[in-house]
C-alpha positions in Angstrom: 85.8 120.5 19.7 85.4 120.0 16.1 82.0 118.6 14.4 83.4 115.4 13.5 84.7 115.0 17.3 81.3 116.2 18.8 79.8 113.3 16.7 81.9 110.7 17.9 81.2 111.7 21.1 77.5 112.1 20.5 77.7 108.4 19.3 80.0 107.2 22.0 77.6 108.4 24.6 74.5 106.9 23.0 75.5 103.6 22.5 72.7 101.4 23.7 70.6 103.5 22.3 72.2 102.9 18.7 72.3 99.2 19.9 68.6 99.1 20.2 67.4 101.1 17.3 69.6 101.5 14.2 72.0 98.8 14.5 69.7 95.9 14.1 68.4 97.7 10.3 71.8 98.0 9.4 72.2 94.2 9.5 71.0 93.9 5.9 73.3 96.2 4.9 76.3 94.5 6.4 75.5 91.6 4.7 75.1 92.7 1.1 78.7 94.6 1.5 80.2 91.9 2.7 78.8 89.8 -0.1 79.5 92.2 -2.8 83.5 91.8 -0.9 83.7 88.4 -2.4 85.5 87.2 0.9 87.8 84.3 0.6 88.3 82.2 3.6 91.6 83.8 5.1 91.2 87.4 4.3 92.1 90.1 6.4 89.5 92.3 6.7 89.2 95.9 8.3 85.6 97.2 9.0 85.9 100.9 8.9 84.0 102.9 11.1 82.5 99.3 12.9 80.5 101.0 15.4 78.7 98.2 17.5 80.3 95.8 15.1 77.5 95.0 13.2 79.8 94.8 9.4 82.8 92.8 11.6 80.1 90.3 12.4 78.6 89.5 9.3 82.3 88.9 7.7 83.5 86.7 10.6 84.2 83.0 9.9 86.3 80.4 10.3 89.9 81.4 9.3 89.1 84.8 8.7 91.2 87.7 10.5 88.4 90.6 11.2 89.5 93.7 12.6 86.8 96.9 13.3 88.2 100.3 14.3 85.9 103.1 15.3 86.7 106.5 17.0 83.6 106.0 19.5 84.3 103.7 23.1 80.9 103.1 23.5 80.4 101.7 20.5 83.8 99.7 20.8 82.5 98.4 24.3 79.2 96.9 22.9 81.1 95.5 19.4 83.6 93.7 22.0 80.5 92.1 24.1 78.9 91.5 21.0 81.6 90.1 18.1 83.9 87.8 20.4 85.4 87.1 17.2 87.0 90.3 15.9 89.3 92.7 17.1 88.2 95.9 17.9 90.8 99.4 17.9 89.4 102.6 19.1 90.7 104.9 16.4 90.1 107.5 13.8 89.5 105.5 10.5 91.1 108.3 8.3 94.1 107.8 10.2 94.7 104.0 10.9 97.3 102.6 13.1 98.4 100.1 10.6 101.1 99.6 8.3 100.6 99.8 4.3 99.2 96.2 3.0 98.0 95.1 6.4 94.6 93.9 5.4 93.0 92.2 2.1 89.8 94.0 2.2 88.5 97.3 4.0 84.5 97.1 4.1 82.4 99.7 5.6 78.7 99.9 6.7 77.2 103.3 6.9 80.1 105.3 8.2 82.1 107.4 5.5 79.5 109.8 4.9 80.6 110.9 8.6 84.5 111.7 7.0 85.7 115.1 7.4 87.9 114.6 4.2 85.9 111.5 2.1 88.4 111.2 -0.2 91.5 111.4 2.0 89.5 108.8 4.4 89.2 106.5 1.0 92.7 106.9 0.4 93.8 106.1 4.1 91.7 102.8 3.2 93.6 101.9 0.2 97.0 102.5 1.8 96.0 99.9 4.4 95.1 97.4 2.0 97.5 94.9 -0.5 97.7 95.3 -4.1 94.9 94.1 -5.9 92.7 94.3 -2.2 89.5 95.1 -2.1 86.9 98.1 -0.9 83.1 97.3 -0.2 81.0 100.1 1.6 77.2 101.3 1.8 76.1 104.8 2.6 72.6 106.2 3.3 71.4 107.0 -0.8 70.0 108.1 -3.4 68.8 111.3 -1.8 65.6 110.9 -3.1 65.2 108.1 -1.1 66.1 109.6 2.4 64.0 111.1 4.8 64.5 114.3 4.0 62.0 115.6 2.2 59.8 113.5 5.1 61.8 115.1 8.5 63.3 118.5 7.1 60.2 120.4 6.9 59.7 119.2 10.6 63.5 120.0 11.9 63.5 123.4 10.4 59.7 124.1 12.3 61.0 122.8 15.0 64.2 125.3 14.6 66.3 122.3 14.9 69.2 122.1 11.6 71.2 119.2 10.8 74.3 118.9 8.5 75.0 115.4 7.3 75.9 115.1 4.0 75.2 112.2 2.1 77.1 111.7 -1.1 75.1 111.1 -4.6 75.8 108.1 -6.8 78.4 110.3 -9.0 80.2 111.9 -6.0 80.8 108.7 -3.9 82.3 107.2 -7.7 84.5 110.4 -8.1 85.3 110.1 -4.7 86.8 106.5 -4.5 88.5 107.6 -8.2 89.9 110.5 -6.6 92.0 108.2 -4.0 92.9 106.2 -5.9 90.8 103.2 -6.1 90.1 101.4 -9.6 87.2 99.0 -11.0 84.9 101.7 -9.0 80.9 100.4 -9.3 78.1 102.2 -7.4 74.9 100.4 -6.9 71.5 101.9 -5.3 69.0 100.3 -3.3 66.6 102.7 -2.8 64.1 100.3 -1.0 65.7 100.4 1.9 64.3 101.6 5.4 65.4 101.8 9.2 62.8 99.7 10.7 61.9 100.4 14.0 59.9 98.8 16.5 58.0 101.3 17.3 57.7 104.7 19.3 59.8 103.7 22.3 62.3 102.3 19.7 61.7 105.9 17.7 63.0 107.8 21.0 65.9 105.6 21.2 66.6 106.3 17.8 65.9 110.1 18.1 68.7 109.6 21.1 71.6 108.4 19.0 74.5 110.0 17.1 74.3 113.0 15.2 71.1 113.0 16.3 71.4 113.5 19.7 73.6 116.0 18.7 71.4 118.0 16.6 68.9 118.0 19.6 70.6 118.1 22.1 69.9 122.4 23.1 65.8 121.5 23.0 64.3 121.7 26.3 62.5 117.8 27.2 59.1 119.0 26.3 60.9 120.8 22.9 62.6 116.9 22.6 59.3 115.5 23.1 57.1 117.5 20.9 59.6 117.1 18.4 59.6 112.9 18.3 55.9 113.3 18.3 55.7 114.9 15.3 58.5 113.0 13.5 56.9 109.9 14.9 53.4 111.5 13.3 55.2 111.5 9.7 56.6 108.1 9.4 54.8 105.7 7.5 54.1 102.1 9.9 53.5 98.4 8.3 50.4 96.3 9.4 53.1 94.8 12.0 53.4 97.7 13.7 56.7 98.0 12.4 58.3 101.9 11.7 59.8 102.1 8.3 62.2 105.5 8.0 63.0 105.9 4.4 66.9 105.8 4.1 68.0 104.0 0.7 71.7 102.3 0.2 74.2 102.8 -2.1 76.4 100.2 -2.1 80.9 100.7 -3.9 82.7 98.1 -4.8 86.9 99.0 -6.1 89.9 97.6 -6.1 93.2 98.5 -5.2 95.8 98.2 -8.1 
């Protein structure tokens, strides 16, 4: 099984957990990109890598054809429940069962960093969308905004390693160049954070995707000592509220 496949499947199987915990943070998200998309009332729109179909909500109206496609059933089965709206596909989004032109706009929330091949996955994205279409996406960014330097120290003492990569400002620009895409801007929001309820929330969290991956050879007691001293790091509002540093960079392109 490759690493992309055991990621899918880590995501598939953790689902509600993902529902519970990350998805409602990434709402914010979905809604800048989809603004940033300048949407017109009958576009067709593909949400790349939809997961629980948090981006295919926020650009559902009236009139407007929404499609998500994600590799991951579980996440496919809550996005169905969840987005009445849209249609959902269980596929690989850098290999899309559509014809060339099928859709006005691709957007994306949080997902591309996951690509085996980011630029071939940006390309597969522009061949699915008309001339003069157009591509909105956020990934987790600038580094110096993610957790790293918060959780690495922690993961490594815990003898735990995890290899997501998360493009910098200049890569994810190069990147969308490289496939093709034109009128490429990069924007950063480095204020952004997952907010969590709290520590049952936290577990959840620690439970989802790559995650779960990343963890899944510790014994329970090596889980749990582990989520306590994450938990221990993270800095809390007065609310109660867990705030996980994780930034935004936000693309816009065009097709030509």
């Amino acid at each position: 099984m490759t690493a992309w496949r055991r990621v899918v499947e880590g995501f598939s199987e953790t689902a509600d957990n993902y529902a519970h915990s990350m998805a409602p943070s990434l709402r914010t998200m979905a809604v800048s990109v989809v603004q940033r998309a300048q949407l017109r009332d009958r576009d067709r729109v593909l949400d790349a890598g939809t997961g629980t179909g948090v981006g295919a909500a926020a650009a559902l109206t009236s009139g407007r054809q929404v499609v998500g496609v994600d590799a991951a059933a579980g996440m496919l089965a809550i996005a169905r429940r969840e987005v009445p709206g849209a249609r959902f596909v269980e596929a690989d989004f850098a290999a899309l069962p559509f014809p060339a032109g099928s859709f006005d706009v691709v957007i994306s929330v949080h997902a591309l960093h996951f690509a085996e091949d980011p630029v071939a996955t940006l390309a597969e994205w522009r061949r699915v969308t008309t001339g003069g279409g157009r591509l909105s996406l956020s990934v987790p960014g600038p580094r110096a905004a993610l957790s790293h330097r918060l959780f690495d120290p922690i993961y490594r003492r815990h003898g735990v390693l995890r290899r997501v990569e998360y493009p910098t400002r200049g890569k994810l620009l190069a990147r969308a160049r490289a496939a093709g895409w034109r009128k490429v801007v990069v924007g950063a929001d480095p204020a952004t954070t997952i907010r969590l309820a709290g520590p049952d929330s936290f577990e959840r969290w620690m439970r989802t995707g790559s995650r779960s991956v990343a963890s899944r050879a510790l014994s329970d007691e090596a889980f749990a000592a582990l989520t306590a001293d994450l938990l221990a790091a993270i800095p809390a509002s007065s609310d109660g509220l867990l705030h996980i540093p994780f930034g935004t960079l936000y693309l816009t392109a065009r097709n030509p």
